[in-house]
C-alpha positions in Angstrom: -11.9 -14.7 2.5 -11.0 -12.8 5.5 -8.3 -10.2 5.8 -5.9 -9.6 8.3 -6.4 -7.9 10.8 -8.7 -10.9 12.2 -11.9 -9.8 14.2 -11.6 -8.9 17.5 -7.7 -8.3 17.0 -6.9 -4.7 17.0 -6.3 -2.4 14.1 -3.0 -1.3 15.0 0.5 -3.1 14.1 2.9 -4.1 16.4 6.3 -2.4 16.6 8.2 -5.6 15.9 5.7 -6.2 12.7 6.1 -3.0 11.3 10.1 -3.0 11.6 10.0 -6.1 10.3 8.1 -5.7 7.3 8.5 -2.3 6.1 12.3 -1.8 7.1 13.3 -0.9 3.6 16.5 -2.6 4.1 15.5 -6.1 4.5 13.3 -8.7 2.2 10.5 -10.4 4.2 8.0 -12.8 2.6 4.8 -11.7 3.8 3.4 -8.0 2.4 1.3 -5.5 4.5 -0.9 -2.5 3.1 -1.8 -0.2 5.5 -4.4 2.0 4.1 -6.5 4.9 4.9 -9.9 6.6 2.8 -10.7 10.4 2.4 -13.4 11.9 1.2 -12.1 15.4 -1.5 -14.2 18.3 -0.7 -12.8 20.7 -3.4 -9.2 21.4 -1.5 -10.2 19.6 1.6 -9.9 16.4 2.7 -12.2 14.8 5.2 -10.5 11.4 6.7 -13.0 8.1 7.0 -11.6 6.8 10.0 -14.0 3.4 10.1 -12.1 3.0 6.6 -8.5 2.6 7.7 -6.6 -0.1 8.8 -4.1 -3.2 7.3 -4.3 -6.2 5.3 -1.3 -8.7 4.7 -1.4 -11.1 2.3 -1.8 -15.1 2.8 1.4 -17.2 2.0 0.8 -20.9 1.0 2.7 -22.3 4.1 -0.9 -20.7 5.4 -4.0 -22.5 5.7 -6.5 -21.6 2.8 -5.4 -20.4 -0.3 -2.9 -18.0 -0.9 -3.8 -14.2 -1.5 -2.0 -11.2 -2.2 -2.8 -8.4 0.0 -3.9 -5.7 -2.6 -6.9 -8.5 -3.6 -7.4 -8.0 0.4 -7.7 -4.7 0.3 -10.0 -4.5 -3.5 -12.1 -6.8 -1.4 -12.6 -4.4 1.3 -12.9 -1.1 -0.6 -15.7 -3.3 -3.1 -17.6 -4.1 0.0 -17.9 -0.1 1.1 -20.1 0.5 -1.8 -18.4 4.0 -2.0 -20.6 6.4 -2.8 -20.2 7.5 -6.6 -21.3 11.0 -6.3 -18.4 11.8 -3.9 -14.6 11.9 -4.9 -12.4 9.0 -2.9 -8.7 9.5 -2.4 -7.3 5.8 -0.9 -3.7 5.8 0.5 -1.7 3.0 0.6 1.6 2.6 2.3 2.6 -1.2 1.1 5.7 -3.4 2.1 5.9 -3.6 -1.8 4.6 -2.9 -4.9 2.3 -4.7 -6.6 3.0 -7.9 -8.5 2.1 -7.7 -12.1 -1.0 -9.1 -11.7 -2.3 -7.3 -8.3 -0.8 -4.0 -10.8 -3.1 -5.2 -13.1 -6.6 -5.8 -10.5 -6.0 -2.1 -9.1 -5.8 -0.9 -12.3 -9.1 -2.5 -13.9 -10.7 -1.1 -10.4 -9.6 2.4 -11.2 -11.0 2.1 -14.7 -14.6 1.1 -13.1 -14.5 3.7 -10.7 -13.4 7.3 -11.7 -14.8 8.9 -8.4 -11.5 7.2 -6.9 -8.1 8.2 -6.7 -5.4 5.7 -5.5 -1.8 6.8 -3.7 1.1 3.8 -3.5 3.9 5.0 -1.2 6.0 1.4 -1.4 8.7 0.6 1.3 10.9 -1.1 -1.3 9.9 -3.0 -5.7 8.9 -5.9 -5.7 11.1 -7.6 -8.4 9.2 -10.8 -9.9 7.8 -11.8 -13.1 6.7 -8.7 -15.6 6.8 -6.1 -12.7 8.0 -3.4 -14.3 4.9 -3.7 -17.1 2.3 -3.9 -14.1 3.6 -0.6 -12.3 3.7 1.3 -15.6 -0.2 -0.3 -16.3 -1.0 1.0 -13.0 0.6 4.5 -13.4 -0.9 4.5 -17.0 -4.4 4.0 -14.7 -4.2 6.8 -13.2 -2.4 5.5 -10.0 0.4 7.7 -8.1 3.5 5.9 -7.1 6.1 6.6 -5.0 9.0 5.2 -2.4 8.2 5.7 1.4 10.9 8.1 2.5 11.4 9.2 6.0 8.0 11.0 6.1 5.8 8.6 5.0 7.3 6.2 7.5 6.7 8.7 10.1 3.0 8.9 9.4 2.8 4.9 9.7 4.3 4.9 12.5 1.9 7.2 13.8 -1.3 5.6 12.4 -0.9 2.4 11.9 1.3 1.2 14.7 0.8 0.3 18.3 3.8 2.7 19.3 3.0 2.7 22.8 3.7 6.7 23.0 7.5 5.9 21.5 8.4 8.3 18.5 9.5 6.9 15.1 13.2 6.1 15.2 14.6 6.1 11.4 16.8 3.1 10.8 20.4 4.3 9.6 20.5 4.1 5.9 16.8 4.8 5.4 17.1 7.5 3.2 19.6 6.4 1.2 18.0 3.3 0.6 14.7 5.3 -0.1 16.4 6.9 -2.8 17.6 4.7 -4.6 14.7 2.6 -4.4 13.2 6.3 -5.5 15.5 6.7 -8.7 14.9 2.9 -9.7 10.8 3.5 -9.6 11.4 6.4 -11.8 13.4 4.7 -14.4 10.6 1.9 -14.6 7.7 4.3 -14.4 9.1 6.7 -17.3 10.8 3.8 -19.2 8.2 2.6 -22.3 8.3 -0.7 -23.6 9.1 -0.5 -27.3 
C-alpha cells in the first residue's frame, strides 16, 4: 500500500492542491491529511521533522483498491514504532473528518497506544453514513477536534505547501464558514445519543 506522497515526489503540496482541497468552501472528492509528530518534554515540544508530511486517500476511479487517508496515515505512524517510553503529540490538519469507520480505526489506535495524543483541525464534516457517532467515538478516545480557522490554515500553508515565498491569502468568507462549521462540530461532539 503506498501513500501519497509517492517516492521521489516532494513532501510539500502544491498551491493549486491545497486551495483545492482544503478551501473550506467547496466539496472535493479526494481527502488530504497533512500531519506533523512531536515529541512532549513536560511543557516543551520537540518537532520530528523526518515525521511530517501528507497522505490523500485512494478513490476507486484509481488503480488498486480504494483507501481512506487516515488508514494512510495509521499505516505510517504503525510503521515508526514510536517509542513507548516517550509521550507523542500527532497533528492533523484533514480536508475532512473522519468517516465513521476511519473515527473508529483512530480511535482503537489511541486505546493501544496511551503514550500518543492525536489533534484533528478539519477544513470542513464530512457528512456520510453514522458520522456524527464516529466523531463522538473518537472524541470519547481521547481525540481533540476542531475546525481549521484562519490560523491553522496559515500554518499549512506554511508547512505543508510549496508556497514559492507567497504569504497565505485567506479566501473571503473563510471565517465565517469556519464558524459555522465550528458551531456544527460542537453540537455533534456534545450531543449524546440516547
Amino acid at each position: 500500500m503506498e501513500a501519497s506522497p509517492s517516492r521521489g515526489t516532494s513532501c510539500l503540496l502544491d498551491e493549486n492542491t491545497f486551495t483545492e482541497n482544503f478551501m473550506n468552501q467547496m466539496n472535493p472528492r479526494k481527502t488530504y491529511l497533512c500531519y506533523k509528530v512531536e515529541i512532549l518534554d513536560g511543557d516543551a515540544r520537540i518537532p520530528l521533522d523526518e515525521k511530517k508530511g501528507f497522505v490523500r486517500n485512494k478513490g476507486a476511479n484509481e488503480p488498486g483498491e480504494p483507501c481512506h487517508a487516515e488508514r494512510y496515515f495509521l499505516d505510517r505512524i504503525c510503521s515508526w514504532n514510536l517509542d513507548r517510553e516517550l509521550h507523542y503529540r500527532l497533528t492533523c490538519f484533514i480536508s475532512w473528518t473522519p468517516c465513521v469507520t476511519c473515527a473508529q480505526k483512530l480511535a482503537d489506535f489511541l486505546g493501544k497506544n496511551s503514550h500518543v495524543s492525536l489533534h484533528i483541525f478539519a477544513s470542513r464534516i464530512y457528512s456520510l453514513s453514522d458520522y456524527k457517532a464516529g466523531l463522538r467515538t473518537l472524541q470519547a478516545a481521547g481525540a481533540q477536534i476542531a475546525i481549521m480557522t484562519s490560523k491553522e490554515f496559515e500554518h499549512c500553508w506554511e508547512n505543508f505547501v510549496d508556497h514559492q515565498g507567497k504569504p497565505f491569502q485567506p479566501w473571503v468568507g473563510l471565517e465565517v464558514v469556519s464558524q459555522d462549521l465550528c458551531n456544527n462540530l460542537q453540537a455533534i461532539l456534545q450531543t449524546q445519543e440516547n
